[in-house]
FITITOR-389430 format. One record per residue: x, y, z of N, C-alpha, C, CB in turn; residue in one letter. Coordinates in steps of 0.001 Angstrom, whole numbers, padded with zeros to 6 digits, always signed. Glycine has a CB too. Example, Ala and Ser with C-alpha at 12.3 -4.5 7.8 and 13.67 -1.06 7.14 Angstrom:
% FITITOR-389430
+013190-005690+007800+012300-004500+007800+013200-003300+007800+011308-004473+009046a/+012850-002250+007080+013670-001060+007140+012900+000030+007870+014084-000598+005725s/
***
This chain:
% FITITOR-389430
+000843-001179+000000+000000+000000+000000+000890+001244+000000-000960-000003+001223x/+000799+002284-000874+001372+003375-000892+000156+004725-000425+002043+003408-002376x/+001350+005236+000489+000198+006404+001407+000438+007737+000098+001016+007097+003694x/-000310+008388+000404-000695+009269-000404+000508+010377+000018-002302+009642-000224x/+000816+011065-001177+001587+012190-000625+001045+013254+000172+002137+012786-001575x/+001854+013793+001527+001493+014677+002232+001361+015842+001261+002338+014808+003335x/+000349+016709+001455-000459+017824+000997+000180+019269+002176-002416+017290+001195x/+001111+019682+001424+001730+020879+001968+000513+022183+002264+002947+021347+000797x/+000626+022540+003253-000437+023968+003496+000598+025072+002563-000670+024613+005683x/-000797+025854+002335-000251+026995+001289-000083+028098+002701-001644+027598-000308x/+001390+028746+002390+002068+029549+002979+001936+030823+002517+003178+029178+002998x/+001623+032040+003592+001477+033454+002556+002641+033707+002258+000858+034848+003109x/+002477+034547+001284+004023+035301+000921+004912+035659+001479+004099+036228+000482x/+005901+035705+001547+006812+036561+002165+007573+037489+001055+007806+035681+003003x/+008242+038943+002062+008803+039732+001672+010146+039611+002002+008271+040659+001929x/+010429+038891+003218+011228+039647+004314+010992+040417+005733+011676+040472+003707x/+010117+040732+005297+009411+041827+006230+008079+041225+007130+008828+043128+005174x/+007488+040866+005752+006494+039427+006687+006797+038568+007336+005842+038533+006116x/+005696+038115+008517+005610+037006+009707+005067+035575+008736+004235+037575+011188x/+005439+034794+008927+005424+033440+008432+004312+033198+008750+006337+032478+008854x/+002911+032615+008188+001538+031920+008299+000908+030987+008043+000936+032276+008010x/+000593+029984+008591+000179+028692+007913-001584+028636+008012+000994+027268+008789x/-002488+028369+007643-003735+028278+007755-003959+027192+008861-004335+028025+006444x/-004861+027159+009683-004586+027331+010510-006381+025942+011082-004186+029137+010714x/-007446+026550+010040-008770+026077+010163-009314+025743+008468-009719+027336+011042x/-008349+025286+007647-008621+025061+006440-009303+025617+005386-008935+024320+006501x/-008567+026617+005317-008785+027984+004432-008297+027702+003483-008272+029287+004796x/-009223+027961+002281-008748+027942+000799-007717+028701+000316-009697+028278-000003x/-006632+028113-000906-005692+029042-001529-006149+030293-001310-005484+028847-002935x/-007256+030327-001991-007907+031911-002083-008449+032690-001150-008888+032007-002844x/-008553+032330-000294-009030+032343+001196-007620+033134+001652-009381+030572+002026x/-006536+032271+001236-005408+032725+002314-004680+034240+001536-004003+031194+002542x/-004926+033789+000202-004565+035186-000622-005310+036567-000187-004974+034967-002223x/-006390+036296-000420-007430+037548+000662-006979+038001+001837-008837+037018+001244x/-006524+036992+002342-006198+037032+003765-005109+037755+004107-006011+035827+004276x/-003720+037397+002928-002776+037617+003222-002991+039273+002936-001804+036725+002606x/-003625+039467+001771-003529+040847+001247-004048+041994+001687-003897+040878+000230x/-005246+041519+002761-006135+042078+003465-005455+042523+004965-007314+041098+003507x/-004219+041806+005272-003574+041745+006297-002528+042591+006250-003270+040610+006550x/-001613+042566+004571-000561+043169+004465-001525+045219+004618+000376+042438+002725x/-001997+045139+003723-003005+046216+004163-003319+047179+005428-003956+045645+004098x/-003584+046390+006456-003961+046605+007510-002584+047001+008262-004771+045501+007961x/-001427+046075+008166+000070+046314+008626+000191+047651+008288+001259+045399+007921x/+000077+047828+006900+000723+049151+006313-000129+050212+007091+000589+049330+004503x/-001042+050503+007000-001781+051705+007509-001739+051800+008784-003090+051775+007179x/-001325+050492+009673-000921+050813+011300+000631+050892+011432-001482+049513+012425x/+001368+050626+010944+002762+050703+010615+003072+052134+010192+003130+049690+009508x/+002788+052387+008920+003089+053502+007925+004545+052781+007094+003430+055223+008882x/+004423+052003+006878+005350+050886+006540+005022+050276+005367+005410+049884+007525x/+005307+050216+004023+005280+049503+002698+006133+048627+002542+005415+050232+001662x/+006308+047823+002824+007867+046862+002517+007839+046580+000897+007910+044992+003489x/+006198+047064+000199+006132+046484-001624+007094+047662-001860+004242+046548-002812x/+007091+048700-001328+007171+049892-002150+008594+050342-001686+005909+051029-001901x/+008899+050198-000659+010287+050932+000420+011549+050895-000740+010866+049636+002230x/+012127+052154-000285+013404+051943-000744+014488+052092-000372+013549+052309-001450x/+014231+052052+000906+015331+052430+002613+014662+051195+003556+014882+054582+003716x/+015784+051179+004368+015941+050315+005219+015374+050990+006213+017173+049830+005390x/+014106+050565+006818+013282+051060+007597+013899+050522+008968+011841+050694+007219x/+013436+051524+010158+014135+051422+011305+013558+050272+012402+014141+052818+011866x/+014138+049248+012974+013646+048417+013591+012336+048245+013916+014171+048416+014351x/+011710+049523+014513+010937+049581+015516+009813+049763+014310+011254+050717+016782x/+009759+049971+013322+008758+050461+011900+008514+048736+011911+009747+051463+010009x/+009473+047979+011599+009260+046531+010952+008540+046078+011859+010465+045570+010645x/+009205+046276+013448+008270+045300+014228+007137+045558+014332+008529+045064+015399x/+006790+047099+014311+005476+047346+014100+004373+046764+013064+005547+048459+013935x/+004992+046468+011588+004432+045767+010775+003968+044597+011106+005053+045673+009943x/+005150+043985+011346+005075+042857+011541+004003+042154+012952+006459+042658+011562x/+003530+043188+013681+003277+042805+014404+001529+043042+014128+004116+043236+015388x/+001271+044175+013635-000357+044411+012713-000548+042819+012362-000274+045636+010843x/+000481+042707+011000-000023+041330+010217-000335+040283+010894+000881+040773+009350x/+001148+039974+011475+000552+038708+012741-000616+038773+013410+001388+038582+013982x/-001065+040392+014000-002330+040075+015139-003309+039961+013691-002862+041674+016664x/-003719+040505+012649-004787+040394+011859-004576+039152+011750-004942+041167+010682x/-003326+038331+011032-003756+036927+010762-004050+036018+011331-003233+036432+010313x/-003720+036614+012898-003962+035270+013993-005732+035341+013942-003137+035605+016038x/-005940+036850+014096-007489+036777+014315-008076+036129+013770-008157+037652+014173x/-007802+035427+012276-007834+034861+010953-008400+033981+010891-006887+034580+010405x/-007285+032838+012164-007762+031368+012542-005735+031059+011149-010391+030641+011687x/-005352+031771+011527-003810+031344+011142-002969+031031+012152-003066+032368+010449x/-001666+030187+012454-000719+029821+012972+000752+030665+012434-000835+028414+012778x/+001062+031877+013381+002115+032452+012843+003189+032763+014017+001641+033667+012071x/+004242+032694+013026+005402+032701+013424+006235+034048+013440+005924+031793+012734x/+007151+034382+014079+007605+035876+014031+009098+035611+013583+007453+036791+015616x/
***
């Protein structure tokens, strides 16, 4: 008997700048794309932080701030994230 191949969870994007996310309550590809984009969004406007757009090395305390929007939106999500 051969087991089926494990089925990798779809991971949001990363920049660099982004917190690592795995779905969390079985959210669709598209589900997590919304999610992710809806999240990066939300970072930026509580941040003041673009990591698409930047063209300087933003100061610690800017990233963690990002980073820390996205994570709380995606946890709210029903995501598993990592910092």
């Amino acid at each position: 008997m051969v087991e089926p191949p494990v089925q990798q969870q779809p991971q949001l994007q990363s920049q660099g700048y982004d917190v690592e996310a795995y779905p969390a309550n079985g959210q669709s590809p598209e589900q997590v794309q919304q999610d992710g984009y809806q999240c990066y969004q939300y970072a930026v406007q509580q941040s003041g932080f673009d990591p698409r757009t930047a063209t300087y090395q933003p100061a610690p305390e800017v990233v963690q701030a990002y980073r820390q929007a996205q994570g709380n939106c995606l946890s709210s999500r029903g995501y598993q994230v990592s910092y």
